[in-house]
N, C-alpha and C positions, 0 to 999 in steps of 0.2 A: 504494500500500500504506500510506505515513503517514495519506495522508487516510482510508484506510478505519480504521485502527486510532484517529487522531483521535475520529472518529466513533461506536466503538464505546464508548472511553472515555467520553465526554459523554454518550452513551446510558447507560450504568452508574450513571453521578452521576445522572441524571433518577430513576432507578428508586429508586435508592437513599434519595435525600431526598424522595421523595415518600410514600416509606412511613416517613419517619421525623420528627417533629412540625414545625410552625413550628418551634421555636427553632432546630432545624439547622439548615434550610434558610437563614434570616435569618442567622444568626451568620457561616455561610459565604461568603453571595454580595450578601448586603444591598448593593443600588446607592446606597441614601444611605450608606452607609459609618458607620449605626449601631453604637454603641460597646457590647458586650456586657458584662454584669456576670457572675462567677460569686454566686449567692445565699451570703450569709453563713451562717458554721457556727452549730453550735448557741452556742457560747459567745460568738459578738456578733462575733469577728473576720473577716476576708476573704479568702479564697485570693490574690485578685489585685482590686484596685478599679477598675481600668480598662483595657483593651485597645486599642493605640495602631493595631494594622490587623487586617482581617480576615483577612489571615493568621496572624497570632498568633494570633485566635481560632480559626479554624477548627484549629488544631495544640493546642488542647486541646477537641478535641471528641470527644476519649473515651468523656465519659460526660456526652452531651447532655442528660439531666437536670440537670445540676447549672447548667446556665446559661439563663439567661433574656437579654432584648435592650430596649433601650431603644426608647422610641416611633417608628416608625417606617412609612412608606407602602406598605411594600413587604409582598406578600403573595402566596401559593403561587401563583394564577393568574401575577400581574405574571414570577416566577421561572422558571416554566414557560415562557412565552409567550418570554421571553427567550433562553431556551434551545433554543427552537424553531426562530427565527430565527437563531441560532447555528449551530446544524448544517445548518440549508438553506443558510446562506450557501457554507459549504465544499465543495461539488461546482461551483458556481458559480466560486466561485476558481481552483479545482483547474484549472477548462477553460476558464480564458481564453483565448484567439487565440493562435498562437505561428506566428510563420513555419517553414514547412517546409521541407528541401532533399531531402526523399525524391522518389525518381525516381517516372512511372508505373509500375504493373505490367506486365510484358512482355505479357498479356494484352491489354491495353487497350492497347496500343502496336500490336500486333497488329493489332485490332481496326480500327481509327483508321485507321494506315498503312500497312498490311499484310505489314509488317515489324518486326523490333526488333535493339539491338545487343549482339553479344559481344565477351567479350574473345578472341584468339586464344592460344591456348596457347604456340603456337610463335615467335610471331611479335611477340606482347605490344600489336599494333595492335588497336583493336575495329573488328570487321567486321558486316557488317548480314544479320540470317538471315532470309529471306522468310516470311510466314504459313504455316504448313500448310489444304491445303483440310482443308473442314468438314463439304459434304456425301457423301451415300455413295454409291458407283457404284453405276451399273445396271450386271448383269450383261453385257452388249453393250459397256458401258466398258472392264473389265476385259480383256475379251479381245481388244480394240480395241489397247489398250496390251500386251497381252502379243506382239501381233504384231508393234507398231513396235517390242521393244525387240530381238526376233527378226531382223526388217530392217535394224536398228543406225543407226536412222531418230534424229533428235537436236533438241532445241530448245533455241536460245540465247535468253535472257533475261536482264533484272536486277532483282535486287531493289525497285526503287523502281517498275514498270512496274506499271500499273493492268490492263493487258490480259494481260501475264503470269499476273498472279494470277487474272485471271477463267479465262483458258486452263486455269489448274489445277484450279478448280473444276468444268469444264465436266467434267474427266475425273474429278473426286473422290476422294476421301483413298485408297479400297482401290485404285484405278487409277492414282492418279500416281505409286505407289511401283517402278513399272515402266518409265517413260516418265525416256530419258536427258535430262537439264538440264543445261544447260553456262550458267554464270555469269558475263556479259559486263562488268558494272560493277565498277572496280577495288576499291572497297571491299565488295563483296560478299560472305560467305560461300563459299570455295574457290573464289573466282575463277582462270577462267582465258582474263583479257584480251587477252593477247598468242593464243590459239588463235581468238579473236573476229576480232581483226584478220585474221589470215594465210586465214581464210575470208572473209575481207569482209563483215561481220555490220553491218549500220548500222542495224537498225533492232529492235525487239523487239515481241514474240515473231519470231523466227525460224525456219522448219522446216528441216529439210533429211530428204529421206526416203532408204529406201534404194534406191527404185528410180530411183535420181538427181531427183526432182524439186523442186523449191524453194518453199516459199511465204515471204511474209511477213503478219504481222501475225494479230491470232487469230483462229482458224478455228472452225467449229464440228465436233463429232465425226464429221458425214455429211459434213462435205467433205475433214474428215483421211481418214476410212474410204475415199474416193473417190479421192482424190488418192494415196494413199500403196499402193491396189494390194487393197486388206483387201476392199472390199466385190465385189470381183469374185469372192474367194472364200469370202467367208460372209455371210450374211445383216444385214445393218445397219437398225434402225429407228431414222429419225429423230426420229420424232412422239415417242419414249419419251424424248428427252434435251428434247425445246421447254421452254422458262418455267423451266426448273429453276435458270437464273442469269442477274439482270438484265442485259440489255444496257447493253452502254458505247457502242454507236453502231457497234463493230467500228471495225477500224483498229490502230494499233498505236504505239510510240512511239520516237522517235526519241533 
């Protein structure tokens, strides 16, 4: 805001003495530091015979008629041009380098690691909250998950696990909002470690479905639908979920 008001100023004085003769402009900012006369009155004597800066002058430049300037090289271009480079220079200054300690955006944090940290309310530790998926279920997703959550079917996971987070996109943002998560790493967002161990959870993603069967590591949706009991009673198309999220190679992390 100073450098914008700066700036405006010096614009104002440009406008100003450009419309108003040589002698202003000279008296005011003359760089040889020519010494202005006021012209003598009618009767022969002198308001003032010498002016020791141009400040002085310029503080009786009331009535810039009345004064004229000694010989000097400077001229309305030279002033101008001067004054041009004047005001270029300060947005220049303004944005010199300055070290930063601002964090990334949680976005970008996100983005990158598929996680980012909070603070806990209760607890005053920051905890780490996984990405949200991004893409949108297909309808056969949705209902895929509205059955495991029906079966009380469960996946343990943590936050830092790269196959976690594809697992989530595999079911997509309107579908995972159904599908139970249980939070195995200590610092993770409502962890609950100690329910990891007493299951023997060693590895993530983890299933546990409800018709007791077990998988690990991520699956894809035609073999949760299979595995967990779904496709026997509704229709599942695999070919509709293919290429919709790169592969990591499958497997899972330890």
């Amino acid at each position: 805001a100073a450098i914008t008001t700066m700036m405006q100023r010096l614009l104002t004085i440009l406008v100003a003495t450009a419309a108003l003769g040589p002698s202003y402009y000279c008296a005011a900012f003359n760089t040889n530091n020519a010494r202005p006369k006021l012209k003598k009155n009618h009767d022969g004597s002198s308001k003032l015979s010498k002016l020791s800066t141009n400040h002085e002058a310029a503080s009786l430049l009331s009535s810039p008629s009345d004064i004229t300037t000694e010989s000097t090289t400077t001229t309305r271009m030279d002033f101008l041009r001067n004054m041009f480079f004047a005001t270029a220079t300060l947005p220049i200054l303004a944005s010199s380098p300055r070290p930063s300690n601002a964090a990334p955006p949680f976005a970008i944090m996100a983005e990158e690691l598929g996680y980012f940290p909070v603070k806990d309310e209760k607890s005053g530790l920051t905890v780490m909250v996984p990405a949200k998926a991004k893409r949108t279920s297909t309808d056969q997703a949705v209902e895929l998950a509205k059955y495991l959550q029906s079966t009380k079917a469960v996946m343990y996971g943590a936050f830092w696990c790269p196959h976690c987070q594809r697992q989530k996109e595999l079911f997509g943002k309107e579908a995972w909002k159904y599908i139970t998560y249980v939070e195995c790493s200590p610092k993770g967002y409502k962890s609950q470690y100690a329910t990891c161990l007493s299951n023997g959870i060693d590895g993530y993603p983890s299933w546990k479905f409800g018709n007791g069967k077990s998988q690990g590591g991520e699956m894809e949706l035609i073999d949760i639908a299979t595995t967990s009991g779904f496709k026997k009673k509704f229709a599942f198309d695999g070919s509709l979920e293919e290429g919709q999220v790169p592969s990591l190679g499958g497997g899972g992390c330890k």
